[in-house]
C-alpha positions, 0 to 999 in steps of 0.5 A, spaced: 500 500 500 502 507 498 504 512 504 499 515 506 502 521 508 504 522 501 496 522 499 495 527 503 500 532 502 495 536 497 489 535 500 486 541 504 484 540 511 478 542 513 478 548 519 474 545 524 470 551 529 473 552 535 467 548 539 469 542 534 476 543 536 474 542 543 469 536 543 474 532 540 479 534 547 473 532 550 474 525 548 480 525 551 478 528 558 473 524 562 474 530 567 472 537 563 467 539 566 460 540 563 458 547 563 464 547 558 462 543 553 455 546 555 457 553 554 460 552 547 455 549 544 450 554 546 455 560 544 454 558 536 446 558 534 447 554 527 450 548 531 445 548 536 439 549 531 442 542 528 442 539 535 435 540 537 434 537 530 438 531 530 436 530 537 429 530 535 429 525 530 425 519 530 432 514 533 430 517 540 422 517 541 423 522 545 416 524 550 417 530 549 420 535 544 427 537 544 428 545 543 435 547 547 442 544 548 440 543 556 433 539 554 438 535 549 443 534 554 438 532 559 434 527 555 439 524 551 446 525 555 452 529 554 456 524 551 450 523 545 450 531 546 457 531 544 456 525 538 451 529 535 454 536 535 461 533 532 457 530 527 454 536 525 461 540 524 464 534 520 457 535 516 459 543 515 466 541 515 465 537 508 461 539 502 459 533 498 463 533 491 459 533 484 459 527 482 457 524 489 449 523 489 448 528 496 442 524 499 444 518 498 451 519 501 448 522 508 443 516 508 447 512 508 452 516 514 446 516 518 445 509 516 451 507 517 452 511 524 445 508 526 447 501 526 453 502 528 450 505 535 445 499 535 450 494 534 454 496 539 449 497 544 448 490 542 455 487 543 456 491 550 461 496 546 461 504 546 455 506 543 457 513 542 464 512 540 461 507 534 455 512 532 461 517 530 465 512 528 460 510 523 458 517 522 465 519 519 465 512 515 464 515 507 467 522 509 474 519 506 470 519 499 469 526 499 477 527 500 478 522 494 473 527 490 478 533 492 484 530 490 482 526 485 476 528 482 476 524 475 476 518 479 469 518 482 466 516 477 467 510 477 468 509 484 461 511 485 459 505 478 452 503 479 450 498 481 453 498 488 454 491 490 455 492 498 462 493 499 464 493 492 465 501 493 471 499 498 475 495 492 474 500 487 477 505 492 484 501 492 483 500 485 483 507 483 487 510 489 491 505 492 486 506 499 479 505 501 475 512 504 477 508 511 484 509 511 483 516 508 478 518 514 483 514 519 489 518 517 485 525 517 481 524 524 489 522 526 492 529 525 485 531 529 487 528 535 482 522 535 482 517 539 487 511 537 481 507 538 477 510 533 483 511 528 485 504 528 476 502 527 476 507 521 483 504 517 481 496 519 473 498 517 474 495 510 477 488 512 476 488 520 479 481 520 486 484 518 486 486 524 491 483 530 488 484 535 481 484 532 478 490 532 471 491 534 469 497 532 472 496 525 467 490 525 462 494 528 463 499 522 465 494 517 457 491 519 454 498 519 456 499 512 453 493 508 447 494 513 447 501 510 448 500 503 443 494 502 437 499 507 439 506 503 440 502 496 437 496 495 432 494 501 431 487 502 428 482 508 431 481 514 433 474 513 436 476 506 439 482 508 444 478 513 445 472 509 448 478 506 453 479 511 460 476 513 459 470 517 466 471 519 466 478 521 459 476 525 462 471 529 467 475 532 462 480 534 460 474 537 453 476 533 447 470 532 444 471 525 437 469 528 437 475 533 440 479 528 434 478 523 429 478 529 431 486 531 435 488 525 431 495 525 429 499 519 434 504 516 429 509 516 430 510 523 437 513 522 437 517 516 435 524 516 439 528 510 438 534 513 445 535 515 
């Protein structure tokens, strides 16, 4: 595989807000205290707006409606709060390329964050780490799109068979949109655990140690392309999965096939 450090060396990064910048700190501190977290969300209207948004979506089923940052941490939780706000910026952050069918790309990084999050829950992971994990999946595709435009096109070749993205990303680049994202969170200061999730997603049996969260995201993924583009039964959706990948997450088709929620749930193509 080339250096990834030499795909990168024309890329522009995104700037992230200082709010972002300090969401992601937070990921490191388990101290920071919450008026600070609470504080700089509320100090940007726009970001705030998308939370009320995101934190009122049909995934919650809230009792009652959300309509400030106190409301959304209160109901949900400071560390959903957290998820959903650097979620928001990555959204801002990254403006979808022509070439890339928009709503279809943030269906499917809802979806892809949604399963994520469900899967983990499921298998007693960090839930919140997965949903964001999952989230900035398919962002490594819209860097692909800056640095290589003319490659797109047959990236995005339909049909889309679920996972064939991956393979036409290291045709064509030499990486999947995971390694990308991988790189691009690591100089953001992320979580090594998140980085390592993000460059093991496409083949997450590579890993040794197994990762769970690339096996997490890798299984989010398909469930994602197959609900956003090609939905079938239950029961055919995950006899469409790796049966390896499922056994490590120590996953049982039956209880899969028994609660495998609606994509629906997750997408909402606003951000």
């Amino acid at each position: 595989m080339p250096d990834i450090a030499d795909y990168f060396q024309n890329v522009r990064l995104p700037t992230m807000p200082e709010v972002a910048q300090l969401l992601i700190s937070s990921m490191h501190d388990d101290e920071i205290p919450f008026e600070k977290i609470r504080t700089a969300i509320s100090k940007d209207p726009a970001l705030t707006a998308k939370l009320v948004r995101l934190a009122n979506s049909a995934r919650f089923g809230l009792a009652r409606k959300v309509s400030s940052v106190d409301d959304a941490i209160t109901m949900v939780g400071l560390n959903q709060v957290r998820t959903l706000c650097l979620a928001a910026c990555m959204g801002d952050a990254f403006p979808v390329a022509a070439g890339i069918n928009r709503e279809e790309f943030w269906k499917e990084s809802m979806a892809c964050a949604g399963f994520s999050h469900w899967l983990a829950r499921s298998i007693g992971a960090d839930a919140q780490q997965a949903w964001l994990t999952g989230f900035m999946l398919r962002l490594g595709e819209l860097i692909i799109a800056q640095q290589e435009p003319e490659k797109l096109a047959i990236i995005e070749k339909l049909p889309h068979a679920p996972g064939g993205r991956w393979e036409r990303e290291v045709d064509q680049t030499g990486f999947t949109e995971g390694h990308i994202v991988a790189e691009l969170v690591r100089r953001w200061n992320f979580p090594q655990e998140v980085v390592r999730g993000l460059q093991v997603s496409s083949d997450p049996l590579s890993a040794k140690p197994f990762s769970r969260l690339g096996g997490i995201v890798h299984i989010a993924m398909l469930l994602a392309e197959i609900g956003v583009e090609s939905p079938t039964t239950p029961q055919d959706t995950i006899s469409a999965l790796p049966a390896d990948v499922l056994k490590q997450l120590q996953l049982d088709h039956e209880w899969l096939q028994n609660n495998l929620p609606d994509v629906n749930m997750f997408t909402d193509t606003a951000t």
